[in-house]
VODOKE-374341 format. One record per residue (C-alpha): residue in one letter; residue number from 1; y, z, x. Coordinates in steps of 0.1 Angstrom, whole numbers, plus 5000, padded with zeros to 4 digits. Layout:
N
- type  seq  yy  zz  xx
- A  NUM  Y  Z  X
...
***
This chain:
47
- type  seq  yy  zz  xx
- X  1  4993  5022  4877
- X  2  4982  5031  4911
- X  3  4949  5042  4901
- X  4  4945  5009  4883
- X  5  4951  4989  4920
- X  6  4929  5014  4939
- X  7  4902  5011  4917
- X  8  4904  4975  4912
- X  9  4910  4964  4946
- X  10  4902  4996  4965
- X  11  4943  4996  4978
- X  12  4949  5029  4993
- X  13  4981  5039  4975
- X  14  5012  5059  4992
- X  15  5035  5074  4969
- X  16  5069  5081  4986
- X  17  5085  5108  4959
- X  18  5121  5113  4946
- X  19  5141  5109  4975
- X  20  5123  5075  4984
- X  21  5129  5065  4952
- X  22  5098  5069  4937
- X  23  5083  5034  4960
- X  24  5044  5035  4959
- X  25  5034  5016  4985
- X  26  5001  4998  4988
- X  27  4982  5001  5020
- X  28  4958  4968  5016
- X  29  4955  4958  5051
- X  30  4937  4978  5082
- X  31  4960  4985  5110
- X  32  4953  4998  5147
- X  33  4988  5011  5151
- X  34  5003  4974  5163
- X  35  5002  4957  5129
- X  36  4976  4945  5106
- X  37  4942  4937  5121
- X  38  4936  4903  5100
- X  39  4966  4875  5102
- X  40  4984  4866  5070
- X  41  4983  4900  5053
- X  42  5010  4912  5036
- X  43  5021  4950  5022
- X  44  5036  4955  4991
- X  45  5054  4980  4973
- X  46  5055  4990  4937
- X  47  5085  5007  4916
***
C-alpha cells in the first residue's frame, strides 16, 4: 500500500512499527520546521 501512494502521488511514507501501532504516515506536504509551507494541507495517516 505505501509503495502504491508514493509512486502515485510521490508521498514520502513513514512507517511507525509495532509499538506505534503499525500507523504509516504520509508526509505530502513540505515543512520548514514551523508547519507546512503551502496553507490548506493536511497529513494523513494510514492503518
Amino acid at each position: 500500500m505505501t509503495d502504491f501512494y508514493a509512486e502515485a502521488f510521490g508521498w514520502q511514507m513513514e512507517l511507525l512499527g509495532e509499538e506505534m501501532g503499525n500507523y504509516k504516515l504520509a508526509n505530502i506536504a513540505v515543512s520548514d520546521g514551523c508547519g507546512p509551507r503551502e496553507r490548506g494541507l493536511i497529513g494523513i495517516h494510514l492503518t
